[in-house]
C-alpha positions as CSV (number, residue, x, y, z in Angstrom):
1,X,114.7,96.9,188.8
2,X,114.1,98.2,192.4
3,X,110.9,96.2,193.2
4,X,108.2,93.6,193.1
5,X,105.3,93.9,191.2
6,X,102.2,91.8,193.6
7,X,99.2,91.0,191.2
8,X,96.8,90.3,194.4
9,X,93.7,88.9,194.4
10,X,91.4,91.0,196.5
11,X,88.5,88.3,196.5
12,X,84.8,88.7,195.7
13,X,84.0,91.5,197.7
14,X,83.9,91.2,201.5
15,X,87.4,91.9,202.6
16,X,87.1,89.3,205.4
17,X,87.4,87.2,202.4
18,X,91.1,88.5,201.6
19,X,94.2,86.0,202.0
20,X,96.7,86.3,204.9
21,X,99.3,86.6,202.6
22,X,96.8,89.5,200.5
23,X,96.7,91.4,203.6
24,X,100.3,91.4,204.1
25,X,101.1,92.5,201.1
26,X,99.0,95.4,201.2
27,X,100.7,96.4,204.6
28,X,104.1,96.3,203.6
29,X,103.0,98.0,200.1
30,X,104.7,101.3,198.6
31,X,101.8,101.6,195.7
32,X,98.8,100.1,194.8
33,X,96.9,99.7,191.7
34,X,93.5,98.7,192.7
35,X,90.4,97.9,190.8
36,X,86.8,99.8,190.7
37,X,85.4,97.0,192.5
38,X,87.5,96.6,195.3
39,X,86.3,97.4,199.4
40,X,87.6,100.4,200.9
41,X,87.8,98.7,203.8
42,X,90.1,96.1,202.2
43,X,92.1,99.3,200.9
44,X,92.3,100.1,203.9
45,X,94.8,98.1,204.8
46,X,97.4,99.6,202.8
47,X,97.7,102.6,205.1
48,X,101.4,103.3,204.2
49,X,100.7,103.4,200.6
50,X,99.8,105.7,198.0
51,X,96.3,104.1,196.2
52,X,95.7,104.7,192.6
53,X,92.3,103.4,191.0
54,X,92.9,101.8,187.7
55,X,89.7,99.9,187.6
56,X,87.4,98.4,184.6
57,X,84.3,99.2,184.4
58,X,81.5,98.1,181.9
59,X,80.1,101.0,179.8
60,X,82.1,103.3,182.2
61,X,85.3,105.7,181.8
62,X,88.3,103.2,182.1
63,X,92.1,103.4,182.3
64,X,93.8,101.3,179.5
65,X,95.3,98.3,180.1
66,X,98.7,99.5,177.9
67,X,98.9,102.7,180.4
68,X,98.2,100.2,183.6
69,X,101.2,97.7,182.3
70,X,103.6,101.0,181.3
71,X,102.3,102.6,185.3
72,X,103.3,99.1,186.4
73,X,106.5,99.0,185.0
74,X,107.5,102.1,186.1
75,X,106.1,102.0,189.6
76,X,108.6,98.5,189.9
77,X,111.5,101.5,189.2
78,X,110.8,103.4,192.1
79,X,109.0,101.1,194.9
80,X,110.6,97.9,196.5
81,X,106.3,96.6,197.0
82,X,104.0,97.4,194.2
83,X,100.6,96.0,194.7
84,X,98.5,95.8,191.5
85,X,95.1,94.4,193.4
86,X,92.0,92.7,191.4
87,X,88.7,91.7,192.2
88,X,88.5,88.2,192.8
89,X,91.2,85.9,191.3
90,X,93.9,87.4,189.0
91,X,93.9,84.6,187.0
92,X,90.4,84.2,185.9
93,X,89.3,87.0,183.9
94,X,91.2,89.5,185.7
95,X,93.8,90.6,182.8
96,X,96.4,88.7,184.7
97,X,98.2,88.0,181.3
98,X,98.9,91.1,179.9
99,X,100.2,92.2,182.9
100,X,102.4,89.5,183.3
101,X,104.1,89.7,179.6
102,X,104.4,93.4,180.1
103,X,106.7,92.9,183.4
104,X,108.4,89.9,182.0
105,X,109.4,91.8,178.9
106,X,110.7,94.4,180.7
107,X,112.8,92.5,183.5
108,X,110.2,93.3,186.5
109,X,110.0,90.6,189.1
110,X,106.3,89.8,189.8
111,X,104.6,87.4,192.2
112,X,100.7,86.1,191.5
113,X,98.8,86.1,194.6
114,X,95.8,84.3,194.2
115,X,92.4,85.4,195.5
116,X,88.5,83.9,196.6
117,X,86.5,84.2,192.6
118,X,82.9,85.7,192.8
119,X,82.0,82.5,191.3
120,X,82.8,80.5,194.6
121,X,81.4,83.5,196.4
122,X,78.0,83.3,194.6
123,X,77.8,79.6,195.0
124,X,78.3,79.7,198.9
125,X,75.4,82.5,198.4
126,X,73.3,79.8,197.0
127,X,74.2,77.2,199.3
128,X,74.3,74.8,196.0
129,X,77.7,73.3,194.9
130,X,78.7,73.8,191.6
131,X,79.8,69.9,190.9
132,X,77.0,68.2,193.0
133,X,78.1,64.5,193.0
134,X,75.4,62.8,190.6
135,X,74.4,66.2,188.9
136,X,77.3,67.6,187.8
137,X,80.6,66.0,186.8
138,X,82.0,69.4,185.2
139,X,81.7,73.0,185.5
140,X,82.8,75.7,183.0
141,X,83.5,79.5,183.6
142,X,82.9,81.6,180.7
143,X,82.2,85.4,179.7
144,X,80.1,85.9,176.6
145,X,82.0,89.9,176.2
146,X,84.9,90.1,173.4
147,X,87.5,92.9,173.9
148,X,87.8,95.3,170.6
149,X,89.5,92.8,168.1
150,X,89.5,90.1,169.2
151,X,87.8,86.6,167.4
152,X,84.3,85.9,168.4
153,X,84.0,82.6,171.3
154,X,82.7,79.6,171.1
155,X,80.9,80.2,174.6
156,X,77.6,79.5,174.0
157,X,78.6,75.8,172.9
158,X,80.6,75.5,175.8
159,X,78.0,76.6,178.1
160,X,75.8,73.8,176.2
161,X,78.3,71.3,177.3
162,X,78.9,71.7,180.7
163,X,76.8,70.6,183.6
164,X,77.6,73.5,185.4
165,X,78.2,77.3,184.2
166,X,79.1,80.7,185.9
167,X,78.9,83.5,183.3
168,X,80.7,86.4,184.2
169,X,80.4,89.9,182.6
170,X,76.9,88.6,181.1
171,X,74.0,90.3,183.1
172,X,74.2,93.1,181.9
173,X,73.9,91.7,178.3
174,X,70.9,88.8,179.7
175,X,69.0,89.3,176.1
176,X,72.0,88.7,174.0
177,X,73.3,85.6,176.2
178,X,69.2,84.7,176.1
179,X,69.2,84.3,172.7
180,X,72.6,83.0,172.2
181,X,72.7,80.2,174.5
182,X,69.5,79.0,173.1
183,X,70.3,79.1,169.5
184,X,73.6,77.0,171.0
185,X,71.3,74.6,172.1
186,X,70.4,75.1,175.7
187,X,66.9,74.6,176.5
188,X,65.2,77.8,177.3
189,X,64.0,76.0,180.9
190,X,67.3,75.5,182.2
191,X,67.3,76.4,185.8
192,X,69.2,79.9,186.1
193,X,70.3,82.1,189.2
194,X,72.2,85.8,189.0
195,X,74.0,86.5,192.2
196,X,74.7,90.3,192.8
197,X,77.3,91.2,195.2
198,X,78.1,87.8,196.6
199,X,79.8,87.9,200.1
200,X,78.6,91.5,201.2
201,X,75.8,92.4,203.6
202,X,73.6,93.9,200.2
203,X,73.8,90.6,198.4
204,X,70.9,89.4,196.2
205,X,69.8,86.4,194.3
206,X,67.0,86.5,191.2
207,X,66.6,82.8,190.2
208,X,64.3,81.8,186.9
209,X,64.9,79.8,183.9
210,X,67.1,80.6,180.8
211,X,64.4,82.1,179.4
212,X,63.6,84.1,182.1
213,X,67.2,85.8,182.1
214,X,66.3,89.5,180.6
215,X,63.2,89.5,183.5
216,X,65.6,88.7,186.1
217,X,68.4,91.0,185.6
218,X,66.2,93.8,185.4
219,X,65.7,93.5,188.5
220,X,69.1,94.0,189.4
221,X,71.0,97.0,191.4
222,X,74.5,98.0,190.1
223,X,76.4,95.9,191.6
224,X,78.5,93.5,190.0
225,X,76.7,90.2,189.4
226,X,76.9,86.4,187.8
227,X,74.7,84.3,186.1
228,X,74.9,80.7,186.3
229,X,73.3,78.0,184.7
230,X,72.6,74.2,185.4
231,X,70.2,71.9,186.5
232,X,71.9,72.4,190.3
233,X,70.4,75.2,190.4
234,X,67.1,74.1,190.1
235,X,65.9,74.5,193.9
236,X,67.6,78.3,194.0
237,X,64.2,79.7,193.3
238,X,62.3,78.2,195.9
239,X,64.6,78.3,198.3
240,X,65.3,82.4,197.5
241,X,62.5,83.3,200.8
242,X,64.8,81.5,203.6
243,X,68.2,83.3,201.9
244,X,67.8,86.6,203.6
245,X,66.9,84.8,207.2
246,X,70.8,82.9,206.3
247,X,72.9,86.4,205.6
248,X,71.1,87.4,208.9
249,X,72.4,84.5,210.4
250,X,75.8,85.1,208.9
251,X,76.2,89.1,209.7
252,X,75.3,88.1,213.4
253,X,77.8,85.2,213.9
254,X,80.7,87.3,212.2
């Protein structure tokens, strides 16, 4: 085998957000393999390479994730850099896995690169920590979405037992996960924010209850958003009127 194969994490969206060791990689890159997701301004730092959008969508056209392992493989025959670059962190809910038994199996030499996740994103957003000492002693991450064939989760339990929870991949499905988490157990008032876009300039926040969840994300763009759940976020809605004058704040001081 010729080259590397990079999985990269490109972070949660703003590409000031990107790792030193991301952004080199991406200038010294042959190919990249990027997701739907990620900022062209952050692909834009792979000048010298050739940019090929294998990205996931929800509901949407999407390439398969045997064809992005085979393109992989074969791109690692050919380029001495070969960038495959994810939204957030590889390793959480990225596909990292698959990806990685598909080059191991075939000799490829890979490297993990880890990236910023939306959920740390989303609770700098919120200005609320996600383990608050006295509040919450544990956090879970969880997606209530199962790929074709695979066994049914125990999410919703999980979600019960956890002080803290980020949901990914679950606003889109708010009356499902409504009705889920509450048959699990988790009281319908349970203080609930969705984050849309964390990091980037068109950011927003819709903060509720549990019970509340199908009202808030319909009022949602179509941008990729969390819900997250725990009694830390219990101030998030009150505080949501001061949150624009902060990304104000931010834009001007960056």
């Amino acid at each position: 085998m010729k080259g590397v194969v990079y999985l990269v994490g490109a972070g949660p969206g703003a590409p000031d957000l990107l790792t030193l060791r991301a952004a080199r990689l991406l200038a010294r890159a042959d190919i990249v393999f990027h997701d739907a997701l990620v900022h062209p301004d952050t692909l834009a730092l792979a000048a010298r390479a050739e940019r090929i959008a294998v990205g996931k969508r929800s509901g949407r056209h999407s390439t398969a994730q045997r064809f992005i392992n085979k393109r992989l493989v074969d791109a690692a025959r050919k380029h001495g850099v070969v960038v495959r670059l994810k939204g957030g962190d590889p390793m959480l809910f990225g596909r990292a896995q698959e990806e990685i038994d598909a080059l191991a199996a075939a000799g490829v030499r890979y490297e993990v690169v880890p990236g910023v996740s939306a959920a740390f994103a989303a609770a700098a957003e919120l200005g609320v920590s996600l383990t608050r000492r006295g509040a919450a002693r544990g956090v879970i991450f969880a997606t209530p979405r199962a790929g074709d064939g695979e066994a049914p989760s125990q999410w919703a339990e999980s979600v019960r037992a956890a002080d803290s929870a980020v949901l990914y991949m679950a606003a889109g499905e708010a009356e499902r996960v409504r009705c889920e988490l509450i048959a699990a157990g988790v009281p319908p008032r349970t203080p609930a924010a969705i984050v849309e876009s964390a990091s980037l300039p068109g950011s927003r926040v819709q903060a509720g209850s549990l019970d509340a969840l199908p009202q808030l994300a319909s009022q949602l763009g179509a941008g990729p958003a969390l819900v997250m759940l725990g009694e830390v976020f219990a101030a998030v809605e009150g505080a949501q009127r001061s949150l624009p004058l902060l990304r104000q704040g931010r834009a001007a001081g960056s």
